[in-house]
C-alpha positions in Angstrom: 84.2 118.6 91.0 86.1 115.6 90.2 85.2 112.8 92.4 86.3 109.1 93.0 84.1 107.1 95.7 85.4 103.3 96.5 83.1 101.1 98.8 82.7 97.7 99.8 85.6 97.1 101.6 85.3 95.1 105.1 86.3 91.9 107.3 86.7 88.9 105.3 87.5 85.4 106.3 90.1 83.4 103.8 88.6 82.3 101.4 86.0 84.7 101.2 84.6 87.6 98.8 84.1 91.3 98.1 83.1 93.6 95.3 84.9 97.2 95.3 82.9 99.8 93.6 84.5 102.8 92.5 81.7 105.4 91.7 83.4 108.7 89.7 81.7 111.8 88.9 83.0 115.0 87.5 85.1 113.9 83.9 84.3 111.9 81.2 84.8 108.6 82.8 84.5 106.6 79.3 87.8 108.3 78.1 89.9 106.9 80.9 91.5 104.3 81.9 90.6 102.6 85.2 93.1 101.0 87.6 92.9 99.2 91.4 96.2 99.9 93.4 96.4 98.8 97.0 98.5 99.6 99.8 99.3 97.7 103.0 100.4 99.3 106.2 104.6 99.9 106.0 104.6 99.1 102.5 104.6 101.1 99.0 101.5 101.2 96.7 101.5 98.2 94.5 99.3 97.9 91.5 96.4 95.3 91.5 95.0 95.7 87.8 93.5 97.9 85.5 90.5 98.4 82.6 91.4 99.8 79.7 88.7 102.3 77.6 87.2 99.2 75.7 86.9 96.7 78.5 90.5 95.2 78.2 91.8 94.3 81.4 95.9 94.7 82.0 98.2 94.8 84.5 97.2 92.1 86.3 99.4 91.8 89.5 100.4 88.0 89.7 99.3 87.0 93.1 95.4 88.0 92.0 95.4 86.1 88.8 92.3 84.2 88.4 91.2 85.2 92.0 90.7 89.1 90.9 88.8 90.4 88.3 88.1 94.4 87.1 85.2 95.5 85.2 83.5 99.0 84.5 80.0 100.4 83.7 79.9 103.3 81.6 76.5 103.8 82.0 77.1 104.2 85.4 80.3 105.4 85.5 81.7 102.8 88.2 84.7 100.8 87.6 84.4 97.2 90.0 87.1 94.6 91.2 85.6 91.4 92.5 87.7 89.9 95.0 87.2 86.1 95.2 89.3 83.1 97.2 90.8 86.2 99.8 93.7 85.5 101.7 95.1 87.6 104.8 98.0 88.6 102.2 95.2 90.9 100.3 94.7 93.0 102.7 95.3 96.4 102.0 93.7 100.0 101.3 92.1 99.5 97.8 92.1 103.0 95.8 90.9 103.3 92.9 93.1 105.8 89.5 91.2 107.0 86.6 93.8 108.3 84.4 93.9 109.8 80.5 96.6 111.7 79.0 97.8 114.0 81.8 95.3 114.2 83.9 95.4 111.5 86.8 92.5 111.1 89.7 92.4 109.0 92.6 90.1 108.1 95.2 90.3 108.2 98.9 90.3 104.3 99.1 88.6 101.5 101.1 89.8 99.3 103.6 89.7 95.3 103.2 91.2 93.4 106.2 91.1 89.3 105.3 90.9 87.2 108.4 93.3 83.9 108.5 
């Protein structure tokens, strides 16, 4: 059964910090790529970044650059967006997408709410 788990979502003041995890189980999770999307309330899915298959991130959204930054562990099979310098603009339902080819898997999300 193909699974995608985020955590580590919360309340954050500006300013602040958070590490997403995005735990997957069920496929090959080496063979696909990784991406964060997140979506605020009233407002369409917007995507935040991704992580290629060899550790290449791309897509970076602008407003996260060099706040923002994805990672992954194969061995584990958890993709990871550290969330630094927050602002009450980031906040949003974080989902994690695993996607190769045509197959296309995405998680059931995790809320972060950033205080002002």
């Amino acid at each position: 059964q193909v699974q995608l788990v985020e955590s580590g979502g919360g309340l954050v003041q500006a300013g602040g910090s958070l590490n997403l995890s995005c735990a997957a189980s069920g496929f090959a999770f080496t063979w696909y790529t990784m991406t964060w999307y997140r979506q605020a309330p009233g407002r369409a899915r917007q995507l935040v970044m991704s992580i290629t298959t060899n550790g290449d991130t791309t897509n970076i959204k602008d407003s996260v650059k060099g706040r923002f930054t994805v990672s992954r562990d194969n061995a584990k099979s958890t993709a990871y967006l550290q969330m630094n310098n927050l602002k009450p603009e980031d906040t949003a339902r974080y989902y994690c997408n695993a996607r190769a080819y045509d197959q296309d898997y995405w998680g059931q999300g995790t809320q972060v709410t950033v205080s002002s």
